[in-house]
C-alpha positions as CSV (number, residue, x, y, z in Angstrom):
1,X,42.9,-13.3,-50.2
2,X,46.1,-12.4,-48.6
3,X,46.6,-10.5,-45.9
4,X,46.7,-6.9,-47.2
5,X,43.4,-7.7,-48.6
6,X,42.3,-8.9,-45.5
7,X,43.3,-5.7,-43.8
8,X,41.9,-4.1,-46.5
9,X,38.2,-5.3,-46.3
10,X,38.5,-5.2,-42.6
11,X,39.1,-1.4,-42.7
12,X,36.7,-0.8,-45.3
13,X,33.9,-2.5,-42.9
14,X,34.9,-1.3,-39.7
15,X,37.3,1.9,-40.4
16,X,41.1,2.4,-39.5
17,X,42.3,-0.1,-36.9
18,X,45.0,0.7,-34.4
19,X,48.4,-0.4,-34.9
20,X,48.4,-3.2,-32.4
21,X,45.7,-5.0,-34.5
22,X,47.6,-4.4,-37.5
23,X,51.4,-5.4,-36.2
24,X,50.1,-8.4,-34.4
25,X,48.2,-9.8,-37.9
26,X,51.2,-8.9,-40.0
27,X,53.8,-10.3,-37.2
28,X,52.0,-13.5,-36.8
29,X,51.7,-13.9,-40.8
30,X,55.2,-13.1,-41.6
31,X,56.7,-15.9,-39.0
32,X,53.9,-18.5,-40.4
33,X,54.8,-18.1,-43.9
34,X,58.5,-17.0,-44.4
35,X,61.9,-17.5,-43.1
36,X,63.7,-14.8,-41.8
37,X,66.5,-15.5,-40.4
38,X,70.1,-15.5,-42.0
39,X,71.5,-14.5,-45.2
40,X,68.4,-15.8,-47.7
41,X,66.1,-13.9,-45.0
42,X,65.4,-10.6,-43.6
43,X,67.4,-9.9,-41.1
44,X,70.4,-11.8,-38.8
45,X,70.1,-12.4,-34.5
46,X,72.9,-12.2,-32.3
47,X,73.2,-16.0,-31.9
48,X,73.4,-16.7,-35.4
49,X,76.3,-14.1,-35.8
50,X,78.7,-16.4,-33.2
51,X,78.2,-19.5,-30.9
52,X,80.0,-17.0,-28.7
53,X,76.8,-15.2,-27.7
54,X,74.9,-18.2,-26.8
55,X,78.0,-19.9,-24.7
56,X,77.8,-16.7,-22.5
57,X,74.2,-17.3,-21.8
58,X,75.1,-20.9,-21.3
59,X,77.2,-19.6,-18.5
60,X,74.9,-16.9,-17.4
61,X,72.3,-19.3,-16.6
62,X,74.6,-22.4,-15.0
63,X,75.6,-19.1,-12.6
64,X,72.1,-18.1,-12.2
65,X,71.0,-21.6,-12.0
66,X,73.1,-21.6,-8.9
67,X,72.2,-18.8,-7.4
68,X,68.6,-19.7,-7.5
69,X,70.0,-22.8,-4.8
70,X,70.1,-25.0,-8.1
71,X,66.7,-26.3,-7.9
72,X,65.5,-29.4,-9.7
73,X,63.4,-29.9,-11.5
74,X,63.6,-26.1,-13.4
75,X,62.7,-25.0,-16.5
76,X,64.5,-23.7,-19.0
77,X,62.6,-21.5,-21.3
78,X,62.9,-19.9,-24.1
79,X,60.4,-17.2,-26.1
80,X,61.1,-16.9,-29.7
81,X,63.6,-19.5,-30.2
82,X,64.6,-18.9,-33.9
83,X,66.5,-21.7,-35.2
84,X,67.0,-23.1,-32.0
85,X,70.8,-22.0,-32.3
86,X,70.8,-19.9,-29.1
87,X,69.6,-23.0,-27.1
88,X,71.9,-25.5,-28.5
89,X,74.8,-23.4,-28.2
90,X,73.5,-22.5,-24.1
91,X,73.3,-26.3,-23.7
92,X,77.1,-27.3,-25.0
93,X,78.3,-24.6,-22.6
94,X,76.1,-25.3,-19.8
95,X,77.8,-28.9,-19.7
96,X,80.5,-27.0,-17.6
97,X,78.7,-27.4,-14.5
98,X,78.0,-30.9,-13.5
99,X,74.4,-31.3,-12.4
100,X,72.8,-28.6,-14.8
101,X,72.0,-30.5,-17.5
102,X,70.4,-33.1,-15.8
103,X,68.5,-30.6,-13.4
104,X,66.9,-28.4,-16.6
105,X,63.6,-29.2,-18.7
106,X,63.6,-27.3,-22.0
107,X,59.9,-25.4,-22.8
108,X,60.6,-23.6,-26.3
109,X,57.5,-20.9,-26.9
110,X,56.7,-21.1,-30.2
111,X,54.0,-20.6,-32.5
112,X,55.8,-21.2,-36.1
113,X,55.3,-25.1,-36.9
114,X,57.7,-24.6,-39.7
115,X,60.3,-22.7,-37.0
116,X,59.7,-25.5,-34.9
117,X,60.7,-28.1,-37.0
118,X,64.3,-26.0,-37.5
119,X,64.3,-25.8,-33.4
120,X,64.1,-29.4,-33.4
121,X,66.5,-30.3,-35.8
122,X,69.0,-28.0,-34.2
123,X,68.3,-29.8,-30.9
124,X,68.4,-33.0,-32.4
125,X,71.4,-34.3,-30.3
126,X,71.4,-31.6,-27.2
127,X,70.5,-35.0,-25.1
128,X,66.7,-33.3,-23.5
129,X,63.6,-33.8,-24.7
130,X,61.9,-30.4,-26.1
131,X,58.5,-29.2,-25.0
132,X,56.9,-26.8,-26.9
133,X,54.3,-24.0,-26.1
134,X,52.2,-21.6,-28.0
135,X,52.7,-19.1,-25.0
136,X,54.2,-18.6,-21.8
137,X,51.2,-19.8,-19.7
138,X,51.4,-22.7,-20.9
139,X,54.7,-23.7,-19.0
140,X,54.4,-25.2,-16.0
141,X,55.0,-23.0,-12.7
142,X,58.1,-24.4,-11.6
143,X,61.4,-23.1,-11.1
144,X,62.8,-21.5,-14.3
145,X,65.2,-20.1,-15.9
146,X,63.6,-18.0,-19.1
147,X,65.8,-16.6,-21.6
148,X,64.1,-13.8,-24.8
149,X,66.4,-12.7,-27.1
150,X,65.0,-10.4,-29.7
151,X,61.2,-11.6,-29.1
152,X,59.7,-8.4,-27.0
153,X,60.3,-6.0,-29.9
154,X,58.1,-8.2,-32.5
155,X,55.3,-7.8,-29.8
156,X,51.9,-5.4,-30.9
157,X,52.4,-1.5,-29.7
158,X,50.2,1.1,-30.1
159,X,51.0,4.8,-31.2
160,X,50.1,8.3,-30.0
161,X,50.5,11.2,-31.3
162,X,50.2,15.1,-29.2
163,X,48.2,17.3,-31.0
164,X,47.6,20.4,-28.7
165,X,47.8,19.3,-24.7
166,X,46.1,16.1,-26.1
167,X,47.0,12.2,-27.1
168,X,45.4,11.2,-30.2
169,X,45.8,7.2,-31.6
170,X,47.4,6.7,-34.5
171,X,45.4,4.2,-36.2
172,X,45.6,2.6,-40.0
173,X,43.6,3.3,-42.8
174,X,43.7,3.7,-46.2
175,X,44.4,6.7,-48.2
176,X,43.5,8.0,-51.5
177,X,45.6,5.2,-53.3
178,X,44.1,2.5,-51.2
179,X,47.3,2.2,-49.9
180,X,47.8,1.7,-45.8
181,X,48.4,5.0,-44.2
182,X,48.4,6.2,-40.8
183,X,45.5,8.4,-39.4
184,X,44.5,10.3,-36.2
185,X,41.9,9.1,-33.8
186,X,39.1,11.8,-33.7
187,X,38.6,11.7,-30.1
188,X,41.2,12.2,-27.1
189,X,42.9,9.2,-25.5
190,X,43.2,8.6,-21.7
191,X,47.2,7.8,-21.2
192,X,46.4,8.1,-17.5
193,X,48.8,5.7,-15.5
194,X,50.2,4.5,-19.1
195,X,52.8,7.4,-19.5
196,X,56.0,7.8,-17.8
197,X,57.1,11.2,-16.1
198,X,59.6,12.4,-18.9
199,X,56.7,11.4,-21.4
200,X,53.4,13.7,-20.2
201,X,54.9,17.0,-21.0
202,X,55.9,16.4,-24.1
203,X,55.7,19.1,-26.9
204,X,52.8,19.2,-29.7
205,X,53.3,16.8,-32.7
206,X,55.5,14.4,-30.6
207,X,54.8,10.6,-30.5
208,X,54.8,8.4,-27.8
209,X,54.3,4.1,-28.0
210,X,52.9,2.2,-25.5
211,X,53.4,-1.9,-25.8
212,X,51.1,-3.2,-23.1
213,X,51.7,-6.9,-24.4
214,X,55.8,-6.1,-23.1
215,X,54.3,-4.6,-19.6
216,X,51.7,-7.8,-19.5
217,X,55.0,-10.5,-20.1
218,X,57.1,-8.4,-18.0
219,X,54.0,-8.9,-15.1
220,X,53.1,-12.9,-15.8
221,X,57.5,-13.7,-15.3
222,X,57.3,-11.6,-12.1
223,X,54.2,-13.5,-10.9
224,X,55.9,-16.9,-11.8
225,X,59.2,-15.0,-9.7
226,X,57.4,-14.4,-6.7
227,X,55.9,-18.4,-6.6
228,X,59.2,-20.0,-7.4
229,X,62.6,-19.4,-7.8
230,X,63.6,-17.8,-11.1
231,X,65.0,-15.1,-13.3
232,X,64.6,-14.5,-16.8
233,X,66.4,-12.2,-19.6
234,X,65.4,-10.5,-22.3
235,X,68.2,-9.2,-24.4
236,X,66.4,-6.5,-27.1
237,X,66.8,-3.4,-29.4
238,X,66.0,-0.3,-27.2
239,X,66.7,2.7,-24.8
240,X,67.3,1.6,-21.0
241,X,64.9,5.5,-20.3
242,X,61.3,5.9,-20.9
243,X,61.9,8.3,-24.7
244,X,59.6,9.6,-27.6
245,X,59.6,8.9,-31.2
246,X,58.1,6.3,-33.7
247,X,60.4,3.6,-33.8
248,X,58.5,0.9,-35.5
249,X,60.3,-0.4,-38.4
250,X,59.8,-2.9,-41.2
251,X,63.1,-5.0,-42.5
252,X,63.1,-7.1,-45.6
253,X,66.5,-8.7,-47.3
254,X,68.0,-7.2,-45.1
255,X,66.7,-3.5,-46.0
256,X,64.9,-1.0,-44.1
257,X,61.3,-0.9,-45.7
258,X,58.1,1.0,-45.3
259,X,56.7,-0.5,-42.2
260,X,52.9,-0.2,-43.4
261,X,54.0,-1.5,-46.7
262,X,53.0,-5.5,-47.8
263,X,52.2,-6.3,-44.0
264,X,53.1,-10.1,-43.4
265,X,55.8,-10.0,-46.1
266,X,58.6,-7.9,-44.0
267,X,59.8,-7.9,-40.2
268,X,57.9,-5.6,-38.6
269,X,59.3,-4.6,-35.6
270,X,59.6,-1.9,-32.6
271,X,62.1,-0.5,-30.1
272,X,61.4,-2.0,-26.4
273,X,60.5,-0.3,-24.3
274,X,62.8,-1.6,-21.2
275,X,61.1,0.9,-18.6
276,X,58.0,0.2,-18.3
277,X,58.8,-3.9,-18.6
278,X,60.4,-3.5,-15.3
279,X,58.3,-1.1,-13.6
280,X,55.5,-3.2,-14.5
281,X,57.4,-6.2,-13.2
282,X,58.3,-4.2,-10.3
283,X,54.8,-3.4,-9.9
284,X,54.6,-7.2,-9.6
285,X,57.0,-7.7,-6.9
286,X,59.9,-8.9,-8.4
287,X,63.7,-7.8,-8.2
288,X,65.1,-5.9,-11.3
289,X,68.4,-5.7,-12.1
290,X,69.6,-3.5,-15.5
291,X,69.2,-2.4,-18.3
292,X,73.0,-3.2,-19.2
293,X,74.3,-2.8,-22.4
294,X,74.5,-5.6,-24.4
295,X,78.5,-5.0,-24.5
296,X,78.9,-4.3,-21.5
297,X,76.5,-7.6,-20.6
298,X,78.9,-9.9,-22.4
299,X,81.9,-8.2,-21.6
300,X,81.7,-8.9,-18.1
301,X,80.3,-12.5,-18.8
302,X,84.4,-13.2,-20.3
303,X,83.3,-12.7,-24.1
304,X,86.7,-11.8,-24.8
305,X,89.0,-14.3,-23.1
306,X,86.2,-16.7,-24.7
307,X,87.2,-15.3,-28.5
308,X,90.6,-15.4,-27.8
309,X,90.5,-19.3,-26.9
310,X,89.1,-19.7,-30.0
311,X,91.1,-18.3,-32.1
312,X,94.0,-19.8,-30.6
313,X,92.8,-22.5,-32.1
314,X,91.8,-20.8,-35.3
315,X,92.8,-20.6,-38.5
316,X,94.1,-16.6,-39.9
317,X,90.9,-16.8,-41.7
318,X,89.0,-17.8,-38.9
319,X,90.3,-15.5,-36.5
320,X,89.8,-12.7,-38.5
321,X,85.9,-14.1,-38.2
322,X,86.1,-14.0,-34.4
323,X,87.3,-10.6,-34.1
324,X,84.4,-9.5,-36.4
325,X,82.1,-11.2,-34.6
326,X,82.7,-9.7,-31.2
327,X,82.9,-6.3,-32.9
328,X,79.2,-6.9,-34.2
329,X,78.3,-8.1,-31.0
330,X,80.1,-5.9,-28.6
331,X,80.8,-2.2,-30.2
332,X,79.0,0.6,-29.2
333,X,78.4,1.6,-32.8
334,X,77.4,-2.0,-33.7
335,X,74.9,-4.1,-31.5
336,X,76.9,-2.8,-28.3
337,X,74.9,-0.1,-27.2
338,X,71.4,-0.6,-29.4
339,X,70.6,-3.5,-27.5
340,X,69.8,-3.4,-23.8
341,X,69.6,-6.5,-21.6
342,X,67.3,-6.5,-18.8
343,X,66.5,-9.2,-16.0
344,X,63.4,-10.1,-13.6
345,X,63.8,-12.3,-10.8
346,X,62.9,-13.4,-7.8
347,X,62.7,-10.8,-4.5
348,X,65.1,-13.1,-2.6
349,X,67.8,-12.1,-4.9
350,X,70.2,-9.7,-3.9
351,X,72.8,-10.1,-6.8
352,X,73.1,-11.8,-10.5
353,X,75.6,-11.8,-12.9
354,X,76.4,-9.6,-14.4
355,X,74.6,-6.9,-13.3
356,X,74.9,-4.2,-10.6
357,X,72.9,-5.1,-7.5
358,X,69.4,-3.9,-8.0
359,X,67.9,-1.6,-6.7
360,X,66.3,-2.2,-3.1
């Protein structure tokens, strides 16, 4: 039986599940069984659209490195490492600063075995031997440096929707058709302490999604900040302020799709919630700095004195590649503005590039 008949049968015995239950089971089906990324997949990451984007995280993390007092041994982790092309490109540049290489430990989270075998044939010649984990506690707490590029917005939310001055869950059953369909929880929900300000007085029929999986993350990297030196990033789809709406999405061939639609067979995927990631690790005791822009994020990193090097040594046709590429990766109306970049660090840091200082 697949998974929508899984799903199926599970509703049918127990009732409508929420959303979380039913992302998480289609989420961890879809990465076991397909391949998503590129052209012959479902949708295309920012390291996969240039090696530009991964050499300014190379030299976001030698800088950070350090800044941390360049501690050694440190990890080097990485959640969600697709086809391993972020990392290998973050390694080549990170060969700028003599010492960093030899200092780092790679840790790849990953629970794909057939991803894994791309990240290590992508790594095949990077020079460090790869260390893989099914989650983040499975790292050793050490010094680290922890990179997440589009991995927080595959992560389980749940939905609410206001009905009068109450929340209500939106949950997933079945309708007439037998097809998946979202209903409301009968009973009020408690979204004390889960809600933002600019969230509680919302107007009737609004919806609001809560991703405690992101908050939990967000918490466990400040807890591994305040023990040792560190600072992670997580670059993702999403609005730097708490906001309303239902967000969650489903992409297949590169096509927008019914998200409830054939779960396990499409990306199914939801707009992070940067916010409460860093109030929670706030909450923690770690420093904060962003969200920046993901244009602005490179910008400052030297994206574009890095795409004009290249294509001085380009060919017409290849230049014309770069230029498209930072456009993509830069341009408010492309991946610019949409994607937010956020990092959590330790307390003893006052500063990191390239963000403003944080807050006190």
């Amino acid at each position: 039986m697949n998974l929508a008949g899984r799903l199926r049968a599970l509703i049918g015995q127990s009732g409508p599940l929420p959303l979380s239950r039913f992302m998480a089971d289609a989420v961890a089906e879809y990465y076991a069984t397909r391949e998503p990324f590129g052209a012959k997949g479902d949708f295309t990451t920012a390291p996969e659209i240039s090696q530009m984007f991964g050499e300014m995280l190379g030299l976001w993390a030698v800088d950070t490195w350090t800044r941390l007092g360049r501690p050694r041994p440190c990890a080097l982790v990485e959640l969600g490492p697709g086809r391993g092309t972020l990392m290998a490109d973050l390694l080549r540049a990170g060969r700028v600063e003599p010492g960093f290489h030899e200092a780092i430990a790679v840790h790849l989270v990953e629970t794909s075995a057939g991803l894994r075998a791309r990240q290590r044939a992508a790594l095949a010649g990077c020079g460090k031997t790869l260390t893989f984990a099914d989650r983040l506690g499975e790292v050793p707490d050490m010094p680290f440096l922890l990179l997440a590029n589009e991995f927080f917005d595959a992560l389980p939310i749940r939905q609410f929707q206001k009905v009068g001055a109450e929340w209500r869950e939106r949950l997933v059953g079945l309708d007439a058709a037998g097809q998946f369909a979202f209903r409301l929880a009968p009973e009020p929900a408690d979204l004390a302490g889960l809600l933002a300000p600019e969230q509680r007085d919302a107007p009737p029929g609004s919806v609001v999604e809560i991703g405690l999986p992101a908050r939990a993350i967000g918490a466990e990297i400040a807890g591994r900040a305040l023990r040792h030196p560190g600072a992670a990033l997580a670059i993702d789809y999403g609005a730097p302020l708490p906001g309303l709406g239902d967000t969650l999405q489903a992409l297949r061939r590169h096509a927008h799709a019914p998200p409830l639609r054939d779960p396990g067979e499409a990306d199914l995927t939801a707009h992070v919630d940067f916010a409460a990631i860093a109030a929670a690790a706030r909450g923690a005791g770690a420093r904060v700095f962003g969200p920046l822009a993901q244009g602005e994020f490179l910008g400052r990193l030297g994206i574009r004195l890095r795409a004009a090097r290249l294509k001085a040594a380009a060919s017409p046709p290849q230049a014309i590649e770069i230029d498209q590429a930072l456009e993509r990766l830069t341009a408010p109306a492309a991946m610019g503005s949409l994607f937010q970049c956020l990092c959590i660090a330790s307390p003893a840091l006052d500063e990191i590039a390239p963000f403003d200082p944080a807050e006190p």
